[in-house]
C-alpha positions as CSV (number, residue, x, y, z in Angstrom):
1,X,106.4,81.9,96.7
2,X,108.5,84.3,94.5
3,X,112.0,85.1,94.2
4,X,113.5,88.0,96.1
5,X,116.9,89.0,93.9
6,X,118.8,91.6,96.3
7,X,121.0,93.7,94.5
8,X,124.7,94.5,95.2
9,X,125.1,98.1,96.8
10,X,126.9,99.5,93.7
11,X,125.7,97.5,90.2
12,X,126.5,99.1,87.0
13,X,123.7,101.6,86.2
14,X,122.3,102.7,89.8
15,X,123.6,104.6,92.4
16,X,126.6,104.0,94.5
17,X,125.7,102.8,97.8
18,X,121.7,102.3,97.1
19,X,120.4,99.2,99.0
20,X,116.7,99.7,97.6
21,X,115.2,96.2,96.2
22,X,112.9,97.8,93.3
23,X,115.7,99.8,91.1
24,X,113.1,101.1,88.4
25,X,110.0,102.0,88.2
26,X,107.4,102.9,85.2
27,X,104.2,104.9,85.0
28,X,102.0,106.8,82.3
29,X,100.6,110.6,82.4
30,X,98.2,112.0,80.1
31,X,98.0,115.7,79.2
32,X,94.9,117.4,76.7
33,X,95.7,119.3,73.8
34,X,93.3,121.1,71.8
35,X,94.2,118.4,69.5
36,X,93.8,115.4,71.5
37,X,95.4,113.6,74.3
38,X,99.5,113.0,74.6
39,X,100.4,109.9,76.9
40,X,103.5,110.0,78.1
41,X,105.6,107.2,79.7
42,X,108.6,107.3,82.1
43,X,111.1,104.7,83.8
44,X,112.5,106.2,86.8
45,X,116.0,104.9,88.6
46,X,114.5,105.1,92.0
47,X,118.4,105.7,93.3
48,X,118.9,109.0,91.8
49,X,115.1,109.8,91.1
50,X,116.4,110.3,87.3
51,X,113.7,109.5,84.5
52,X,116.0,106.9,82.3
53,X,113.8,106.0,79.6
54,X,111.0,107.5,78.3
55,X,108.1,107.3,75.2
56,X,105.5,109.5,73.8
57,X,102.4,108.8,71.9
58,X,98.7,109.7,71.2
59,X,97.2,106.5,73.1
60,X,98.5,104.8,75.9
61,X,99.5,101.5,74.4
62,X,101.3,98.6,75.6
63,X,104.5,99.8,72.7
64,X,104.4,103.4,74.9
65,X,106.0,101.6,77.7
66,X,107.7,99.0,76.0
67,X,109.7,101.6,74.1
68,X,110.0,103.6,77.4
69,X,111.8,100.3,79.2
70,X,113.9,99.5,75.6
71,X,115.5,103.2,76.4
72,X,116.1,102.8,80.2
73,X,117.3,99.3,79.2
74,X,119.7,100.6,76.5
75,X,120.5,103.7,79.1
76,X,121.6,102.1,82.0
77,X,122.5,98.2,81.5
78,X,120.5,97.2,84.4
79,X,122.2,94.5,86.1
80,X,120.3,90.9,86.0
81,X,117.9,90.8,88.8
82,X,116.9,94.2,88.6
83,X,113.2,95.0,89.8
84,X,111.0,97.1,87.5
85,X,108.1,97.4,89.5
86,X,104.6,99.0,88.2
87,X,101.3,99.7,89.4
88,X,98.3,96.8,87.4
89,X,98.1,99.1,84.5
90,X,96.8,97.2,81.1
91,X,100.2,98.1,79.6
92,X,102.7,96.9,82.0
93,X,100.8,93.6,82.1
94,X,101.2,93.2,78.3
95,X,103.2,90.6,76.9
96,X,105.5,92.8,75.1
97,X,106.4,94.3,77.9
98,X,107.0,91.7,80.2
99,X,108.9,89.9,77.7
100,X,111.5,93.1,77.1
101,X,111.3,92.6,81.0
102,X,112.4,89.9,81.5
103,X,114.2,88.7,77.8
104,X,116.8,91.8,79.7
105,X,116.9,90.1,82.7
106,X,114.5,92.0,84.5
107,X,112.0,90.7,87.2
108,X,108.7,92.5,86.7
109,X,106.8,93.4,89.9
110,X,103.6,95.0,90.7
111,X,102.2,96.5,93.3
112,X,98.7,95.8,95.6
113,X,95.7,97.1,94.0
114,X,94.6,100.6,95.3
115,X,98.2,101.3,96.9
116,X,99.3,105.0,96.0
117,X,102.5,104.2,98.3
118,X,104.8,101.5,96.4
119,X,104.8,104.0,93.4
120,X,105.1,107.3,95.4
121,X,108.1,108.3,93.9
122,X,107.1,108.4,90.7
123,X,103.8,109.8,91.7
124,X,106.1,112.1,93.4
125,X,107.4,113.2,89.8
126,X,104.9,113.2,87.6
127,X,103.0,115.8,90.4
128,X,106.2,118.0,90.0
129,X,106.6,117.8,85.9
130,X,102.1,118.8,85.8
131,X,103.4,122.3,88.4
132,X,106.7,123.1,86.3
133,X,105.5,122.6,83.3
134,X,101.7,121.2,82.1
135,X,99.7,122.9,83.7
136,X,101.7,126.2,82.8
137,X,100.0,126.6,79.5
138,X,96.9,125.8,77.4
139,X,98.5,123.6,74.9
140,X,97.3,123.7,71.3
141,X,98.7,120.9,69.2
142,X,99.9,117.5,70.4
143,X,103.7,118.6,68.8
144,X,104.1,121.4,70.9
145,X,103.4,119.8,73.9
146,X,105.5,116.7,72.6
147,X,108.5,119.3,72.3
148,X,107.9,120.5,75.7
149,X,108.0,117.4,77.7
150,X,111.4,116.4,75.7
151,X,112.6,119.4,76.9
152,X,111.6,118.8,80.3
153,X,112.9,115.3,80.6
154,X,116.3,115.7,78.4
155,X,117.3,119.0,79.2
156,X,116.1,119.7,82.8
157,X,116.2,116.3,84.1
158,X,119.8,116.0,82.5
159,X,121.6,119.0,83.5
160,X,123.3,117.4,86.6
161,X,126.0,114.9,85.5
162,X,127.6,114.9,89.1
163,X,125.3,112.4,90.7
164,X,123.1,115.3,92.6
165,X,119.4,114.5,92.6
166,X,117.6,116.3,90.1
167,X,115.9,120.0,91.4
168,X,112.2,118.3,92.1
169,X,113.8,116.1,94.9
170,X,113.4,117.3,98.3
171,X,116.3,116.5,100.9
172,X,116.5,112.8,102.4
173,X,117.9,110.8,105.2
């Protein structure tokens, strides 16, 4: 049987007061361009819903979310222990990741096949970011849409340095 690492309610990097086991979680998007396709990786701090690290690339390699969990890493100084828990995508099996996992001192986790539920709140997200902002547009070339989405996740998803959720969060108990 595994080990279950409980965090303490206010480690370095998360949320004051957040009891939640899984701290991060990572996912990949895909957009088309006239171009070709951009894949786009996030890690999420499921405490304050905030994307923390995040890649960009033409294919959906395992270095796409290796270099998204090497800025989340760098970001926030998870503490030792922390959860990064995935759906079974190729990627987030890969050795490279799992090694920047857990060389960090994370414990990578994933979910039960065919269950939409332990990665809702990134799910949550990414269905936000296609409304606000990709499927606003026909995008042309892979760089313009590239510019966009760093816009989107550094400047909107940024904006609130006093610990408020970020605006695609509803309210919760």
């Amino acid at each position: 049987m595994g080990t279950v690492h409980i965090l303490p309610a206010a480690s370095p990097g998360t949320t004051p007061g957040c009891h939640l086991l899984v701290q991060q979680t990572p996912d990949i998007t895909e957009h088309h361009t006239r171009e070709g396709k951009v894949y786009c990786a996030v890690v999420l701090d499921v405490c304050s819903r905030r994307v923390v690290g995040w890649s960009i690339d033409s294919s959906p390699t395992a270095a796409l979310v290796t270099n998204a969990l090497g800025m989340a890493i760098d970001s926030r100084r998870p503490p030792p222990g922390t959860i990064i828990h995935s759906d079974h995508g190729v990627q987030f099996g890969s050795w490279a990741f799992t090694c920047r996992a857990k060389d960090s001192g994370l414990v990578p986790s994933m979910g039960s096949i065919g269950d939409c539920y332990d990665i809702a709140v990134i799910e949550s997200f990414w269905s936000r970011m296609q409304v606000e902002l990709l499927d606003r547009q026909r995008w042309r070339t892979r760089l313009e849409l590239v510019n966009a989405i760093f816009e989107y996740l550094e400047i909107v998803h940024t904006t609130a340095s006093d610990g408020t959720p970020p605006p695609w969060v509803g309210s919760r108990p």
